[in-house]
C-alpha positions as CSV (number, residue, x, y, z in Angstrom):
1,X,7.4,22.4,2.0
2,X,10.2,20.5,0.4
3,X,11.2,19.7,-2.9
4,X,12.8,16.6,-3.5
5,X,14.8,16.7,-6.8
6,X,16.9,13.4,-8.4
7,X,18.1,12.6,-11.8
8,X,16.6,9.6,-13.8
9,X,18.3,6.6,-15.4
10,X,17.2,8.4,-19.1
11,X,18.6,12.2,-18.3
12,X,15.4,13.5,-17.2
13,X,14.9,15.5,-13.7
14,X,11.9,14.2,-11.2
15,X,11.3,17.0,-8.7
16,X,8.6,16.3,-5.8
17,X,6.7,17.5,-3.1
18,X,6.9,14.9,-0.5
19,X,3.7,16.8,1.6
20,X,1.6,17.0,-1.4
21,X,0.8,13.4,-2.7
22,X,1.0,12.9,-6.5
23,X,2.3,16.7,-7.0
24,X,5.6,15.8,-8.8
25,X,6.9,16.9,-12.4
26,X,9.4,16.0,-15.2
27,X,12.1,18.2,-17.1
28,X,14.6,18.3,-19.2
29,X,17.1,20.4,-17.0
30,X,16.9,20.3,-12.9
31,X,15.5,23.7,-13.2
32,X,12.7,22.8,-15.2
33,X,11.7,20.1,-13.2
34,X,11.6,22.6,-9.7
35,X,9.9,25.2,-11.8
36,X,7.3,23.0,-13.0
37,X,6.7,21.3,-9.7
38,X,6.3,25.3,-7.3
39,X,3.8,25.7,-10.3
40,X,1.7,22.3,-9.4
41,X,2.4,23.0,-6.4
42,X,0.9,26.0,-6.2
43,X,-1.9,25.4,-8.3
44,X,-3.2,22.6,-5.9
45,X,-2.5,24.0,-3.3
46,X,-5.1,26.8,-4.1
47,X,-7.8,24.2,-5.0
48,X,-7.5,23.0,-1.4
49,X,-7.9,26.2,-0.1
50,X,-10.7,27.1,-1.9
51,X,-12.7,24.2,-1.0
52,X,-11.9,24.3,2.8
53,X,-9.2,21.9,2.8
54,X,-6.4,22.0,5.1
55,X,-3.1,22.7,3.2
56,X,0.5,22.1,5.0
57,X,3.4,24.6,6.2
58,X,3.6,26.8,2.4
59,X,6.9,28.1,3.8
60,X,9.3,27.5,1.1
61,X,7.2,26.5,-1.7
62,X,8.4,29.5,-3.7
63,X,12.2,29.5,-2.3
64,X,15.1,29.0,-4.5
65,X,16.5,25.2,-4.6
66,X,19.6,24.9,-4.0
């Protein structure tokens, strides 16, 4: 999965995961914002697996952003 990561117009950091609709999160610092977002991530992920849903390629979900 990828995490897309930009700066907004106020400061604040938007990091999202393009392959998982609507899993995106603010932060104060970049880092914030990517921890927050493997977190959702991973959290929704494991809803969809435990009710039979099909999730997408994990690799990467937990990897270091550059």
């Amino acid at each position: 999965m990828t995490i897309e990561i930009e700066r907004e117009d106020d400061g604040r950091w938007l990091a999202e995961v393009p392959e998982l609709p609507g899993v995106l999160a603010y932060g104060q610092t970049r880092q914030e914002a990517i921890d927050k977002v493997q977190a959702l991530s991973l959290r929704v992920l494991a809803d969809r697996l435990e009710h039979g849903e099909l999730v997408p390629q994990m690799s990467g979900v937990l990897a270091p952003v550059p």
